[in-house]
C-alpha atoms as an extended CHARMM CRD file, in Angstrom:
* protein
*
       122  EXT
         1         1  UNK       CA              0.0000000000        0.0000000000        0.0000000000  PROA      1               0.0000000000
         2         2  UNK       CA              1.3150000000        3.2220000000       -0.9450000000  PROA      2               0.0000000000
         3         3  UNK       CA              0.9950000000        6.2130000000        1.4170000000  PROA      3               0.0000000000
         4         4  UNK       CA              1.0810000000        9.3820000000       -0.6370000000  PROA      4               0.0000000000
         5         5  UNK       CA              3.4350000000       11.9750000000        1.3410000000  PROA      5               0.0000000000
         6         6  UNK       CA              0.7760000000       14.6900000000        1.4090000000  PROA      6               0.0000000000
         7         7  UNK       CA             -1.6040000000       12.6370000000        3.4560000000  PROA      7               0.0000000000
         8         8  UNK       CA             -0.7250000000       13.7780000000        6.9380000000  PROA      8               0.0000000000
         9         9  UNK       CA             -1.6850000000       17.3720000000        6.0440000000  PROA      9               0.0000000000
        10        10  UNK       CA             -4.7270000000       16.9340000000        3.9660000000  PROA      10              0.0000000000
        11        11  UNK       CA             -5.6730000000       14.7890000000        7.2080000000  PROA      11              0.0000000000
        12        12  UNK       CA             -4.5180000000       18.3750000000        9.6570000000  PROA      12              0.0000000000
        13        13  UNK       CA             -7.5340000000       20.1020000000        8.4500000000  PROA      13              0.0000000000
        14        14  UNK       CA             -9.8740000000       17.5710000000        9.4820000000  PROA      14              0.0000000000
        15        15  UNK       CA             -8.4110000000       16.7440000000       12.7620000000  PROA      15              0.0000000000
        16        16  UNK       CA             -8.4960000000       20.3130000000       13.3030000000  PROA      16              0.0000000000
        17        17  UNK       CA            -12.2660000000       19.8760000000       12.5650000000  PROA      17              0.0000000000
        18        18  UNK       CA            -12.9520000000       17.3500000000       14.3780000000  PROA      18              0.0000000000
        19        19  UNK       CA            -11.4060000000       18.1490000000       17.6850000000  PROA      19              0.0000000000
        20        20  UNK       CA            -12.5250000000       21.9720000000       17.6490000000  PROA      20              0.0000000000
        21        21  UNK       CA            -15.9610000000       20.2670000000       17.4440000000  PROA      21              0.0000000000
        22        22  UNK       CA            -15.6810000000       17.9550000000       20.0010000000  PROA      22              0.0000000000
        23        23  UNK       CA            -14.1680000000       20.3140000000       22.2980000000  PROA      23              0.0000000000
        24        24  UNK       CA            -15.9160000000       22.8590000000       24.7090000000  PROA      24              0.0000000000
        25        25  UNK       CA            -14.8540000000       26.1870000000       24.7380000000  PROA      25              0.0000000000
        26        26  UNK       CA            -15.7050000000       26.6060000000       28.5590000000  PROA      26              0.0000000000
        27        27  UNK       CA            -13.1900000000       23.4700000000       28.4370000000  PROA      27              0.0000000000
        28        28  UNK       CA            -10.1610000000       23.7450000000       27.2220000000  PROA      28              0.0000000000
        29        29  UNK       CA             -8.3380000000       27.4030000000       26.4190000000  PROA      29              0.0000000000
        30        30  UNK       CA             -7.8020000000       28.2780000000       22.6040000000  PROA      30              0.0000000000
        31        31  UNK       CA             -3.6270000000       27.0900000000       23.4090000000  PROA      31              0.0000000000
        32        32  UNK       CA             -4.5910000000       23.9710000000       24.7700000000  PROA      32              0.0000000000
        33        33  UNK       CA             -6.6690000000       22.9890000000       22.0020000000  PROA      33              0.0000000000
        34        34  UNK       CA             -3.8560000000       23.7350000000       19.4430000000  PROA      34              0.0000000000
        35        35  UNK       CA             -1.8190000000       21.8400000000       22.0530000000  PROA      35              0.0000000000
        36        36  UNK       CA             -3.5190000000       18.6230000000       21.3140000000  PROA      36              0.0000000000
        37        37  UNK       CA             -4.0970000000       19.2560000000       17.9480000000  PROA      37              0.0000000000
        38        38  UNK       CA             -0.0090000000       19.8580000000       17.4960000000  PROA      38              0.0000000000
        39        39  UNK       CA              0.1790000000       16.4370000000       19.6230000000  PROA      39              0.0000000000
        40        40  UNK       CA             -2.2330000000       14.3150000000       17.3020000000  PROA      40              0.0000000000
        41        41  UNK       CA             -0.6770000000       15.5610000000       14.3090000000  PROA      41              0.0000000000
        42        42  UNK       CA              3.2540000000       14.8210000000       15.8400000000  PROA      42              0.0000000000
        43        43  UNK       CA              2.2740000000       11.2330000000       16.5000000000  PROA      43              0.0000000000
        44        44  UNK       CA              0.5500000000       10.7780000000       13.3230000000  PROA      44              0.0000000000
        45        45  UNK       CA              3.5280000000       11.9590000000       11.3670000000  PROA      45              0.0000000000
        46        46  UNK       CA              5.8670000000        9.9400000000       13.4420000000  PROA      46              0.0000000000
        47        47  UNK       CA              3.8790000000        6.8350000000       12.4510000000  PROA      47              0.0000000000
        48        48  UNK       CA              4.5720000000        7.8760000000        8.8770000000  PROA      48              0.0000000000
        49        49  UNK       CA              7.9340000000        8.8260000000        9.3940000000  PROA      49              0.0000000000
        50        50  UNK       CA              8.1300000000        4.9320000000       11.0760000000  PROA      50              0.0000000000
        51        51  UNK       CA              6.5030000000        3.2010000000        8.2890000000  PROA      51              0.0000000000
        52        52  UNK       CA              8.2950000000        4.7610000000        5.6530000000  PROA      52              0.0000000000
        53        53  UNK       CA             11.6610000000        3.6570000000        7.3970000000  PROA      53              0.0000000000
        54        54  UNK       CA             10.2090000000        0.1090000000        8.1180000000  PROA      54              0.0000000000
        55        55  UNK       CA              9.5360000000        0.2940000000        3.7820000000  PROA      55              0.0000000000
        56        56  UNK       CA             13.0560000000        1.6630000000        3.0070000000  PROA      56              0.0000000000
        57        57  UNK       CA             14.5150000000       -0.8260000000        5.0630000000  PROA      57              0.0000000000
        58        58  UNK       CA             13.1310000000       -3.6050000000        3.4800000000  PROA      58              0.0000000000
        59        59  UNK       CA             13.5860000000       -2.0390000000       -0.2300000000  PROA      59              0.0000000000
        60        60  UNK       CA             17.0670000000       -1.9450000000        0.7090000000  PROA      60              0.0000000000
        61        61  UNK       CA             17.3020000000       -5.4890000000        2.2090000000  PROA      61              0.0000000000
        62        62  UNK       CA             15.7230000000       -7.0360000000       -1.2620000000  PROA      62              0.0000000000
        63        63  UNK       CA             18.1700000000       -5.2400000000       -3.5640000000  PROA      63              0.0000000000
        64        64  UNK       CA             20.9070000000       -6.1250000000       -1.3540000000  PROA      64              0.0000000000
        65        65  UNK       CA             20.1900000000       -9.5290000000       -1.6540000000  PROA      65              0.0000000000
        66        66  UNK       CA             19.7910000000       -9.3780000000       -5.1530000000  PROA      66              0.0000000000
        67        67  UNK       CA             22.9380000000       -8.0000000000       -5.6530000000  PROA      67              0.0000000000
        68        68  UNK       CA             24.7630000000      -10.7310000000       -3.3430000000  PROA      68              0.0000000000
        69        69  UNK       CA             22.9940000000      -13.0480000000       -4.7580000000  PROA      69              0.0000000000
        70        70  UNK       CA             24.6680000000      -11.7980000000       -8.5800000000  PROA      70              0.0000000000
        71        71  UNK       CA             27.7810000000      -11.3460000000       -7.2900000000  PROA      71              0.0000000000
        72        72  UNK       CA             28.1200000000      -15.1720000000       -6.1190000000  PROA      72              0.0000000000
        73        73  UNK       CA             26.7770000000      -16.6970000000       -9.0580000000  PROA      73              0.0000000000
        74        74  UNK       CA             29.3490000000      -14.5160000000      -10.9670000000  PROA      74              0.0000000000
        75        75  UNK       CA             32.2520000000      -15.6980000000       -8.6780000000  PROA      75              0.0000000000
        76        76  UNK       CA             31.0550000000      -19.1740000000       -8.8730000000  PROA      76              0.0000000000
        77        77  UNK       CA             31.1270000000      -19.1550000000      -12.6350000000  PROA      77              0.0000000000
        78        78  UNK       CA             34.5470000000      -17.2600000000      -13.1440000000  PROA      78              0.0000000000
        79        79  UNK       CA             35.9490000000      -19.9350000000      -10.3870000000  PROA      79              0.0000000000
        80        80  UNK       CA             34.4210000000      -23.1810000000      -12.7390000000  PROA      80              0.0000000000
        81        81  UNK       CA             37.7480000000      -25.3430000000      -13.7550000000  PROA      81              0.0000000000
        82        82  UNK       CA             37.6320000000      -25.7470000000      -16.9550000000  PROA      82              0.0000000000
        83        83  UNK       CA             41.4940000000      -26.1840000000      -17.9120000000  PROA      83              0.0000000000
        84        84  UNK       CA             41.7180000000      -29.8320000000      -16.9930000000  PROA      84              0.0000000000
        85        85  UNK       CA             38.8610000000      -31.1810000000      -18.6760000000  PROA      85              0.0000000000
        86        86  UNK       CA             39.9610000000      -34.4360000000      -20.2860000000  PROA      86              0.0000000000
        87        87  UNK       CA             40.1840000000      -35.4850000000      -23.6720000000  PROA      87              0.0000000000
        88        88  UNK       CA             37.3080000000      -36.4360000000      -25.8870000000  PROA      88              0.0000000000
        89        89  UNK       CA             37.8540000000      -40.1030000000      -26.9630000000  PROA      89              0.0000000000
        90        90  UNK       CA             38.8540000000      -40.5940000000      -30.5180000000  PROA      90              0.0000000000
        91        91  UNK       CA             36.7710000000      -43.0810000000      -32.5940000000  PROA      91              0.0000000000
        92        92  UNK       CA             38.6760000000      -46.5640000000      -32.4250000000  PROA      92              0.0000000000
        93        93  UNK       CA             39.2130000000      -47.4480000000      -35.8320000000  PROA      93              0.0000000000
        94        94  UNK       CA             37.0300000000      -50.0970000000      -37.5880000000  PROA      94              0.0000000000
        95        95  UNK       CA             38.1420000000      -54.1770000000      -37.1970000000  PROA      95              0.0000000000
        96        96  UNK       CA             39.0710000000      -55.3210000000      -40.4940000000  PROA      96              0.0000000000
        97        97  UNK       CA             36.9570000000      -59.0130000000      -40.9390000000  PROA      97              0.0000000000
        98        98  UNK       CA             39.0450000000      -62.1190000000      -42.0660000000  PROA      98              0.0000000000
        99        99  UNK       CA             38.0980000000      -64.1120000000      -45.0100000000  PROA      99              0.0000000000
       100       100  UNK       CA             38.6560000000      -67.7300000000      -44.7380000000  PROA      100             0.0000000000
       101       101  UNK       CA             40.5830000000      -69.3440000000      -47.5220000000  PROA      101             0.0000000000
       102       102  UNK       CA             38.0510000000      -72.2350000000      -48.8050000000  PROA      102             0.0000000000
       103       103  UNK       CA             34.1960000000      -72.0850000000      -48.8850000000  PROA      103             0.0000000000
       104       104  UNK       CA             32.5770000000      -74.2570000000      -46.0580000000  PROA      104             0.0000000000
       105       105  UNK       CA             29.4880000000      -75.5570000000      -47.3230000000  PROA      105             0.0000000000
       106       106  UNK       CA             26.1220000000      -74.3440000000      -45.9800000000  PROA      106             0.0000000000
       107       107  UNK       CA             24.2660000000      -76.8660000000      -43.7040000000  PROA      107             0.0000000000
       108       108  UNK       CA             20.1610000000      -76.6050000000      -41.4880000000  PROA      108             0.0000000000
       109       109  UNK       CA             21.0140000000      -75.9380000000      -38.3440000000  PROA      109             0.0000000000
       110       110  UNK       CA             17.9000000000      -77.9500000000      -37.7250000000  PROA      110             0.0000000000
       111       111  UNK       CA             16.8390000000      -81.1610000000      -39.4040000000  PROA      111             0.0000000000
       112       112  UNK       CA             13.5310000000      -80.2050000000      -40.9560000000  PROA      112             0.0000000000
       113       113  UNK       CA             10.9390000000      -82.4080000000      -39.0210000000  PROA      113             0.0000000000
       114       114  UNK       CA              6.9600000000      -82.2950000000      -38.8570000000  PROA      114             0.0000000000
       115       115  UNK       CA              4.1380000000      -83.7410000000      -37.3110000000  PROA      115             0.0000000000
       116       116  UNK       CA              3.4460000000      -86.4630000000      -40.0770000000  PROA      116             0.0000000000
       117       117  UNK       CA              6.9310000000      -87.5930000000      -40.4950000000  PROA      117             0.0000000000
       118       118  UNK       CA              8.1880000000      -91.1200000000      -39.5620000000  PROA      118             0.0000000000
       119       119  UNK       CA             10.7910000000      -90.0110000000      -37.3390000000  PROA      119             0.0000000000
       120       120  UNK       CA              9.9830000000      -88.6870000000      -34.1230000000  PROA      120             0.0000000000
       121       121  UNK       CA             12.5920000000      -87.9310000000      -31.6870000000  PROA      121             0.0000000000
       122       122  UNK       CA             10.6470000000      -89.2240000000      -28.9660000000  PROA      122             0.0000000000
């Protein structure tokens, strides 16, 4: 919430108001009454003046932090070894095959065996 700084005096005027019509004259002298008028208004300013300080502060405390917070993640990066980083691995060159010298004929793997035929392995 923002407190505009002319506040406290467009509030005077109807303090001034207020307490003048609350007060009796018979009461209270015309100095006393601008006594406690003067009093009302010098706490209500010193609550402003206190808030405002209470806001600063905190302002402050956020960009500070902020600004810590940028200067470590700068250090932290200027600090990152990166002089020893080993080696990427060259390819390993391809495995030549070896031919063999005569053809070996194909054979199954499997003899080639159904339901119908004679020999059952059981």
């Amino acid at each position: 919430m923002k407190i505009n700084k002319t506040f406290p005096f467009l509030f005077m005027p109807y303090l001034l108001f207020f307490t003048c019509s609350c007060l009796n004259n018979e009461e209270y002298s015309p100095d006393e009454i601008q006594q406690l008028i003067q009093n009302e208004v010098d706490k209500r300013v010193n609550e402003y003046v206190s808030i405002r300080k209470a806001q600063c502060e905190e302002g402050l405390l956020t960009e500070a932090t902020r600004l810590l917070d940028s200067i470590l993640i700068a250090e932290a990066r200027e600090m990152r070894d990166t002089l020893f980083q080993p080696a990427k691995p060259e390819r390993p060159e391809t495995p030549t095959f070896k031919k063999l010298d005569e053809d070996i004929p194909l054979k199954p793997l499997f003899e080639k065996r159904d339901s119908l035929s004679k020999k059952q392995p059981f």
